[in-house]
N, C-alpha and C positions, 0 to 999 in steps of 0.2 A: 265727137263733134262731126266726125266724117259721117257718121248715118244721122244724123239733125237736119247737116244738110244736104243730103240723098233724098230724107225724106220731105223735106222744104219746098227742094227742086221738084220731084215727081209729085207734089199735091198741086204745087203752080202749075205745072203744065198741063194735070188733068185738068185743071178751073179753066185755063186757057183755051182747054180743047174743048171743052163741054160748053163754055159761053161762046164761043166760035159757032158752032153749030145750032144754037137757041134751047138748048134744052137744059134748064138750070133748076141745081140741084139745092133745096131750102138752106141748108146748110150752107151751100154757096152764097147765098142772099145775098147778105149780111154786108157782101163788099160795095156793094151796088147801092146801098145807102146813102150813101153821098154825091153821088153820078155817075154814071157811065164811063166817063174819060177817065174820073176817078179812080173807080172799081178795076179799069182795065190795067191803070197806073199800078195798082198795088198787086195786081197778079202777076205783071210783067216784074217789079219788084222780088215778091216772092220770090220766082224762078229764077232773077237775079242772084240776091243773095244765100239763095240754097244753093245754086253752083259755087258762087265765089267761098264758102263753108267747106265746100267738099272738096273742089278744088285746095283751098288752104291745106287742108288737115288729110288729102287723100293718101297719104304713105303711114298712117297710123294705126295702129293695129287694135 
């Protein structure tokens, strides 16, 4: 669970970093479907609960 959400967290904040600067990736679309405010909700989400994952379960081997 601890690498789910390492990797949860690091995908959010790349989407985070790359729609920050305008260059967005197809694959990224997809969140932006719904709006803007939307899209930025669910990325900020993301990176939410991919810390709160790793955080939980970071002493797990």
């Amino acid at each position: 669970m601890k690498y789910i959400g390492l990797g949860m967290f690091l995908v959010g904040l790349v989407s985070l970093l790359v729609a920050t600067f305008g260059a967005y990736h197809f694959l990224l679309l997809w969140v932006d479907n719904w709006g803007r405010p939307l899209g930025w909700a669910i990325r900020a989400g993301i990176v939410v609960l991919g810390y709160f994952l790793y955080h939980l379960h970071r002493e797990d081997d």
